[in-house]
VOGU-3710 file (C-alpha; in Angstrom, 3 decimals, decimal comma):
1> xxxxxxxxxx> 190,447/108,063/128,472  190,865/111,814/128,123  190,394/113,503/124,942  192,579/115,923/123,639  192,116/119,745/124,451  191,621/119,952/120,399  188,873/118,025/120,293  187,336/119,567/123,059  187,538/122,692/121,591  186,195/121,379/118,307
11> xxxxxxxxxx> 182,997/119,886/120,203  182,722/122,936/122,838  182,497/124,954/119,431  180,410/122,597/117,439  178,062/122,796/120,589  177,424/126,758/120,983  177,395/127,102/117,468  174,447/124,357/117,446  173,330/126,196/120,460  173,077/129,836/119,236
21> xxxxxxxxxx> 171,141/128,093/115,697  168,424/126,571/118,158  168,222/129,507/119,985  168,088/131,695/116,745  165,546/129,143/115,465  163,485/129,871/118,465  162,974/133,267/117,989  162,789/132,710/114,110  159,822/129,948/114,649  157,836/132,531/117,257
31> xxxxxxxxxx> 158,022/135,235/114,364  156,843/132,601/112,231  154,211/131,209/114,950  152,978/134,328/115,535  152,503/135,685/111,932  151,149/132,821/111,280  148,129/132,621/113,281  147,481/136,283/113,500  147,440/136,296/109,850  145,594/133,121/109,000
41> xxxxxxxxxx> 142,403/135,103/111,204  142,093/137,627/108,206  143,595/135,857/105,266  143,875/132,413/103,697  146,398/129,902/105,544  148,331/129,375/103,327  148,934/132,597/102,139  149,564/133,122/106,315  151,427/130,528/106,284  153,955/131,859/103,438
51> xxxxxxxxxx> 154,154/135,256/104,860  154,724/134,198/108,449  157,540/132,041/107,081  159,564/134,814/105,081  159,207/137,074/108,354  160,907/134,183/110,233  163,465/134,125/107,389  164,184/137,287/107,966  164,847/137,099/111,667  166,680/134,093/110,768
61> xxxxxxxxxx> 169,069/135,486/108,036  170,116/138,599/110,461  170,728/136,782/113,801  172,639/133,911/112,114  174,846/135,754/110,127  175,467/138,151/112,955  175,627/135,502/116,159  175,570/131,870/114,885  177,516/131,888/112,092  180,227/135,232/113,291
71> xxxxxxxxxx> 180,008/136,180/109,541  182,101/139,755/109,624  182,016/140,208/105,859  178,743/139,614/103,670  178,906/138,682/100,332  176,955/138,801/97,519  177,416/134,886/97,090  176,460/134,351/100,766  172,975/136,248/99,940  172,938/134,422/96,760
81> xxxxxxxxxx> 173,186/130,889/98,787  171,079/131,872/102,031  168,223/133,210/99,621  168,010/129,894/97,286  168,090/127,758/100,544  165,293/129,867/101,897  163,384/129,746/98,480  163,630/125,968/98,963  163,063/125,455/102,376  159,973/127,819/102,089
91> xxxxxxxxxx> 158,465/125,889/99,597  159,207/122,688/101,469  157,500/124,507/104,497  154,642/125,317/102,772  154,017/122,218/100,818  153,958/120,241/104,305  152,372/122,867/106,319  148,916/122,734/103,241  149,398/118,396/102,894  149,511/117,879/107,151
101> xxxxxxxxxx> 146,700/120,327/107,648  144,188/118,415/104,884  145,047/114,932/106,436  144,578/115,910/109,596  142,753/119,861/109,664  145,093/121,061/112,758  147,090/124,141/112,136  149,860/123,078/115,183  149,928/120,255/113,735  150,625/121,373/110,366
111> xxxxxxxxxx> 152,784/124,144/111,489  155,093/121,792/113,488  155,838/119,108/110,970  156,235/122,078/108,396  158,430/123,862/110,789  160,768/120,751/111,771  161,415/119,956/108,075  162,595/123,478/107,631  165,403/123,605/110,792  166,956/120,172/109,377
121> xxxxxxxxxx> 166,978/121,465/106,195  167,809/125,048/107,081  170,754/124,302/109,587  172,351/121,390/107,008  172,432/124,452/104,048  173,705/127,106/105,878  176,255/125,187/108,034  177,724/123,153/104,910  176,628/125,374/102,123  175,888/128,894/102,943
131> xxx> 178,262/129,709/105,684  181,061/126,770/104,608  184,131/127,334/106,326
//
């Protein structure tokens, strides 16, 4: 059965939009990798931890709204909506990232699970919340 050339433009779209997030997301997470365990060798983990993560945010914010997401205007309600979803998903991140590393005392570990929780969550908000077509 062939599909229809709309629907395969629909899913060819839905695919390097999903793309370009992961991708994004890559580079986002290394910030935050990085930061992360540079920091946590002079300052508390957590405090690492919450730093590293609003430096991936911030990689995050400008390559999604300028590649994913193709937004050409940026409003104050998008900034609004991208910064409460980042407030939430930070605290989300750190909350797992401190809970998986006292069960089990391994930053990856920690970082990974943290780090997971925050692309579902990220990628649902901005795709059906933030950036809403």
């Amino acid at each position: 059965m062939n599909t229809p050339s709309f629907a395969k433009k629909i899913d060819s779209a839905e695919n390097r939009e999903l793309a370009r997030f992961l991708i994004v997301g890559g580079a986002s997470v290394a910030t935050d990798l990085l930061g992360y365990f540079l920091l946590s060798l002079y300052i508390d983990y957590n405090v690492a931890k919450g730093i590293s993560f609003c430096l991936g945010s911030i990689v995050a914010y400008v390559l999604n709204n300028i590649w994913t997401f193709k937004v050409t205007k940026f409003t104050h309600v998008n900034v609004m909506k991208f910064s409460l979803l980042y407030i939430t998903t930070f605290l989300f991140n750190v909350a797992i990232n401190a809970l998986v590393f006292l069960a089990f005392e391994i930053k990856f570990l920690a970082f990974l699970f943290a780090t997971g929780v925050s692309a579902v969550l990220n990628y649902v908000g901005l795709k059906y919340w933030v950036f809403k077509k």
